[in-house]
C-alpha positions as CSV (number, residue, x, y, z in Angstrom):
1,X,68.1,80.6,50.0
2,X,64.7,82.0,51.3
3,X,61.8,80.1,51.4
4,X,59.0,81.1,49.0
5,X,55.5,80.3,50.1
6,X,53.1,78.9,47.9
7,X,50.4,81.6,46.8
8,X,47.6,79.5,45.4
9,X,45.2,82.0,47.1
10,X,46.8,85.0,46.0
11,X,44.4,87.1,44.2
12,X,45.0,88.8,41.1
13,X,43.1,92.6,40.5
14,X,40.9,92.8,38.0
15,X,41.8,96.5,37.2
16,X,45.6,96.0,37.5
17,X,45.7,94.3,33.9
18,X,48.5,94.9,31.9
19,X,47.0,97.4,29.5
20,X,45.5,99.5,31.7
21,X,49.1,99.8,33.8
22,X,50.7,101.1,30.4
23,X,47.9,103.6,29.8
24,X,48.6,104.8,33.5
25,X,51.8,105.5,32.4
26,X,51.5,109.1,32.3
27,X,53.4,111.2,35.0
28,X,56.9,111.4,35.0
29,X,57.9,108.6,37.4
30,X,55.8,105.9,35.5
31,X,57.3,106.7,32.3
32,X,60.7,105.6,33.1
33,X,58.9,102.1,32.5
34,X,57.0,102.9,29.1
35,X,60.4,104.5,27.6
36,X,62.4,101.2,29.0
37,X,60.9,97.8,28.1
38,X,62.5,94.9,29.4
39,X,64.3,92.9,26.4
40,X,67.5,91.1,28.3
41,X,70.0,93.5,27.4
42,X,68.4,96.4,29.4
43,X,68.2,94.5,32.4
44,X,70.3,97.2,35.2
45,X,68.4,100.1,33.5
46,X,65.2,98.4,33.7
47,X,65.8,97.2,37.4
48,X,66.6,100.4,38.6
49,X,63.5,102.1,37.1
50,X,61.4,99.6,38.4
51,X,63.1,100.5,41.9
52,X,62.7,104.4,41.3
53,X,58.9,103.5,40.7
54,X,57.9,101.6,44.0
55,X,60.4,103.6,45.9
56,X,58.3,106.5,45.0
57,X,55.2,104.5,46.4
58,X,56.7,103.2,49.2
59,X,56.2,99.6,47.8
60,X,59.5,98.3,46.9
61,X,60.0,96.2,50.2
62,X,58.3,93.6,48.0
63,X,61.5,92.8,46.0
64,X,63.5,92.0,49.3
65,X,60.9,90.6,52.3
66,X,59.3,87.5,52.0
67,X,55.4,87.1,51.4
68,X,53.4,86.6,54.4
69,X,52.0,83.0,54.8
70,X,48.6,83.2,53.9
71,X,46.4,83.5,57.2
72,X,43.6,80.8,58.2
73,X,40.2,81.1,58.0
74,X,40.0,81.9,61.8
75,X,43.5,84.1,61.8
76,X,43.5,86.8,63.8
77,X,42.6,90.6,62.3
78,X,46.3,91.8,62.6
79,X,47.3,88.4,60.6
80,X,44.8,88.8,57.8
81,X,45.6,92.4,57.8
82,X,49.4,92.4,57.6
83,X,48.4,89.8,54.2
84,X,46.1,92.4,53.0
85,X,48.4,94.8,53.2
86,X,51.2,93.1,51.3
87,X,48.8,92.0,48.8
88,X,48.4,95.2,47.3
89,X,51.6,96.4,47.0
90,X,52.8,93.2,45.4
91,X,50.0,92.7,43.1
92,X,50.8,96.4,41.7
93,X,54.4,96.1,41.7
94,X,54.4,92.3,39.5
95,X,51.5,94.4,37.3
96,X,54.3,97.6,36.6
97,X,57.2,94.5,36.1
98,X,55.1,92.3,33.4
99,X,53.5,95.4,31.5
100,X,57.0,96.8,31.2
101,X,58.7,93.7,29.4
102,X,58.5,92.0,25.9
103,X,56.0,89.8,25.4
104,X,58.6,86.8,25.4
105,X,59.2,87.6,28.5
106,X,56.3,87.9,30.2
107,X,54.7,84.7,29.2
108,X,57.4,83.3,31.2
109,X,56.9,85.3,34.2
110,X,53.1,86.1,34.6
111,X,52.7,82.8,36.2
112,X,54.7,83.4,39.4
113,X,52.6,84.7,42.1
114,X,55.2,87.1,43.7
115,X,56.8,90.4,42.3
116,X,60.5,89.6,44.3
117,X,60.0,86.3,42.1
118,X,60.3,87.4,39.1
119,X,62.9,89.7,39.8
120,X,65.4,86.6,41.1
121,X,64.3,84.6,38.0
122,X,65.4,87.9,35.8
123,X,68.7,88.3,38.0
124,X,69.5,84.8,37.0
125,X,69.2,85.7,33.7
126,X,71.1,88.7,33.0
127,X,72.9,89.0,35.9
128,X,75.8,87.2,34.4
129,X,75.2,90.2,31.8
130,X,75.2,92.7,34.0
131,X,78.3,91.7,35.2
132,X,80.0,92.0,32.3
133,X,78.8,95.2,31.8
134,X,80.0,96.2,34.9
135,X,83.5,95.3,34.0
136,X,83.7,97.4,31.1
137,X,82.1,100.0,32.5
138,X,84.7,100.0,35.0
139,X,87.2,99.7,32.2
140,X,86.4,103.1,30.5
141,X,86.3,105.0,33.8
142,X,90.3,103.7,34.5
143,X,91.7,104.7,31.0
144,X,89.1,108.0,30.7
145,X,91.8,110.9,30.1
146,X,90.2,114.5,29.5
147,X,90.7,115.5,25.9
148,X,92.8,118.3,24.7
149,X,90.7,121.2,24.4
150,X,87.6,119.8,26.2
151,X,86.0,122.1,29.2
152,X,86.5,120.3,32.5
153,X,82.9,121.2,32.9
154,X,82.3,118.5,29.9
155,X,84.8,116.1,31.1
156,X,83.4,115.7,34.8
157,X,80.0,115.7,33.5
158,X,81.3,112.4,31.1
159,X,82.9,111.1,34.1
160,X,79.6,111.0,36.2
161,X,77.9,109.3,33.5
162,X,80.2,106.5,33.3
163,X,79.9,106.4,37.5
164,X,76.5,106.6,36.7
165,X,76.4,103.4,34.5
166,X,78.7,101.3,36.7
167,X,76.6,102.3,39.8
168,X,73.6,100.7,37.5
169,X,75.4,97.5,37.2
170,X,75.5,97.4,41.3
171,X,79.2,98.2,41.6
172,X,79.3,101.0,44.5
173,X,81.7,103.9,43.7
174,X,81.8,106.6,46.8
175,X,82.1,109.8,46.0
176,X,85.7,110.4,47.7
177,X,86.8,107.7,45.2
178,X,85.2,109.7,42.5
179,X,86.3,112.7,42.9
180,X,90.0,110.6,43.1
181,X,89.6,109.3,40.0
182,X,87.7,112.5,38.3
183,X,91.9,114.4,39.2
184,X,93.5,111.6,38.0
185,X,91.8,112.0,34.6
186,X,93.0,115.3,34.1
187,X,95.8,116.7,31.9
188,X,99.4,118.6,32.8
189,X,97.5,121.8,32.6
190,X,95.9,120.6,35.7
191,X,99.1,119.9,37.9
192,X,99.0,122.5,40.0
193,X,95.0,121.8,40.9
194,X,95.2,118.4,42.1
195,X,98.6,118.6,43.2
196,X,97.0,121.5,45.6
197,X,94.3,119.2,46.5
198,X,96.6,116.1,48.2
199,X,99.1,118.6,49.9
200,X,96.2,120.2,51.5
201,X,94.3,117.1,52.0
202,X,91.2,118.9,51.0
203,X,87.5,116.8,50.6
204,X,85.7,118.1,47.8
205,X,82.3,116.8,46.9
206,X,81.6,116.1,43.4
207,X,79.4,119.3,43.1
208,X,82.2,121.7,44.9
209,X,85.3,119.4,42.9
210,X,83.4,121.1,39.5
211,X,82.9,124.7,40.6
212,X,86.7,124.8,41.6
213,X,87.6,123.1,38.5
214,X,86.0,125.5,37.0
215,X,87.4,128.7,38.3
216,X,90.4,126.7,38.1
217,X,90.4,126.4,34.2
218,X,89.0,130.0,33.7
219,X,91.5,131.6,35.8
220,X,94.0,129.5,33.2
221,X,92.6,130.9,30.3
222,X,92.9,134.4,31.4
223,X,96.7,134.0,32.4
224,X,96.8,132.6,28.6
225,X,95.4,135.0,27.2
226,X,96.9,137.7,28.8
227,X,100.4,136.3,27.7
228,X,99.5,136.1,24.5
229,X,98.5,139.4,24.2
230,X,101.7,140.7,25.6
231,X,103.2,138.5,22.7
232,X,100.9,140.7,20.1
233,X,101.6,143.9,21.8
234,X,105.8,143.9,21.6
235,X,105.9,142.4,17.8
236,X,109.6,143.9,17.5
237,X,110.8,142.8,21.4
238,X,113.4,140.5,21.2
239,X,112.8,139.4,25.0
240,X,111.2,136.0,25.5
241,X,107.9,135.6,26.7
242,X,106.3,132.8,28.7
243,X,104.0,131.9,31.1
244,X,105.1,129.5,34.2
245,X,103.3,128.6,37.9
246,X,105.7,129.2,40.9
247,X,104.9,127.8,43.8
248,X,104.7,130.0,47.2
249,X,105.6,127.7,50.2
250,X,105.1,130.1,52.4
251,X,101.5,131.1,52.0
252,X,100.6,127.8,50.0
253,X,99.4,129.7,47.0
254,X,99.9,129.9,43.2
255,X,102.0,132.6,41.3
256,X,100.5,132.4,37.6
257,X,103.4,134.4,35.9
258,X,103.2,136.3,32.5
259,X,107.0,136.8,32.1
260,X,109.8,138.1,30.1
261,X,113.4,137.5,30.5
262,X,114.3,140.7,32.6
263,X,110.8,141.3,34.5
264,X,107.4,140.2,35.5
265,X,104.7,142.0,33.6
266,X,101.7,140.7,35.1
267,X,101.2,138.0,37.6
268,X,98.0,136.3,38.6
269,X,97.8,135.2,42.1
270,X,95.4,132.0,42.1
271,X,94.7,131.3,45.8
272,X,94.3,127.3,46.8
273,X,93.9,128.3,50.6
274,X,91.0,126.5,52.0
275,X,88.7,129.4,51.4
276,X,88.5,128.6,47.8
277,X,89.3,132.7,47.3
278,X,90.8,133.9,44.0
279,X,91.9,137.4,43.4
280,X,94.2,139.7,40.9
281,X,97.6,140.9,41.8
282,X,99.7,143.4,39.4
């Protein structure tokens, strides 16, 4: 438990009020905390805007170090300096924290003299809140399965959003265990792809994981297509048509296969090597 020291000294800015922060509010940083008004519920969005804000003014060591005791009347420069310097920042940031809750709120908070003050008394409570939150954040992520006729494109992008929201709730997810959970979501169609990925024990970021995905599922489409068009062109064969995935040990590649029952008539070579090359073979 740190020890908070008394500020009975500590002065409070006469042009930091709590309307004239809101009117500032006008670049894009500062409207995170117009947009987002603290009401209980919205506590993990709202504490990570306020974050975003004094990271992007260098102030946000005022939520996690402790105050300076307040120097003497015959301190040393340095002391009364180091005090004046953390003065500022704090006064600022407990300004951007009260102007950016309800009302209810802030009459409970404008008294404390510290900005990392009011931000244990809000963790206490809706922390418990945020837990909760946390859980079934976590929840949706483990039973997320991409949806039958969705792009992967649209899928990923749902999947990072949930990441992105459990992240909020200050559960850590790293992006190798993203990217794990991202192939596990995927359908059948995607066998080949992720069974590809852990036989090659290949490390995909999240941003290179989507563009492979993405050739992945166009390359699909084509090999589809181009089945189905062999189906439309020989209305009167009595051969059957399908479409398969062979496996080449040898060279660790693909074969997409448009076949009949006596021949291959096209086949689609979709190369996994680690040089992420695709190419068309006849």
């Amino acid at each position: 438990m740190r020890k908070i020291v008394e500020l009975k000294e500590l002065r409070r800015p006469a042009n930091l009020k709590h309307e004239q922060v809101i009117m500032s509010m006008g670049n894009p940083i500062m409207s995170l905390l117009a947009n987002n008004t603290l009401a209980g519920e919205n506590f993990p969005k709202w504490k990570s805007n306020i974050n975003i804000v004094l990271v992007s003014e260098n102030n946000r060591f005022v939520l996690t170090e402790e105050c300076p005791p307040i120097p003497s009347a015959n301190a040393a420069r340095a002391i009364r300096e180091q005090y004046d310097r953390w003065i500022a920042p704090n006064n600022k940031a407990k300004a951007y924290m009260l102007a950016s809750m309800s009302d209810a709120l802030r009459s409970k908070m404008e008294l404390k003299e510290c900005a990392f003050e009011i931000m244990e008394s809000l963790q206490e409570m809706f922390g418990q809140q945020s837990e909760q939150a946390c859980h079934e954040a976590t929840r949706k992520y483990t039973n997320a399965r991409m949806i039958l006729g969705t792009h992967v494109r649209d899928h990923v992008m749902q999947m990072t959003n949930i990441f992105s929201e459990v992240e909020m709730h200050g559960a850590v997810i790293d992006e190798g265990t993203q990217v794990s959970i991202i192939l596990k979501s995927l359908p059948s169609d995607f066998i080949p792809f992720t069974s590809n990925y852990i036989m090659n024990k290949l490390n995909y970021g999240m941003t290179q994981l989507l563009n492979e995905l993405q050739t992945f599922e166009a390359i699909s489409r084509l090999v589809k297509n181009k089945a189905e068009a062999n189906i439309v062109d020989k209305p009167n064969s009595s051969k059957d048509i399908g479409f398969c995935v062979l496996w080449n040990w040898m060279f660790f590649d693909y074969l997409w296969c448009c076949i009949d029952s006596t021949s291959f008539c096209d086949v689609l070579l979709y190369n996994v090597s680690n040089t992420g090359d695709y190419g068309l073979k006849v």
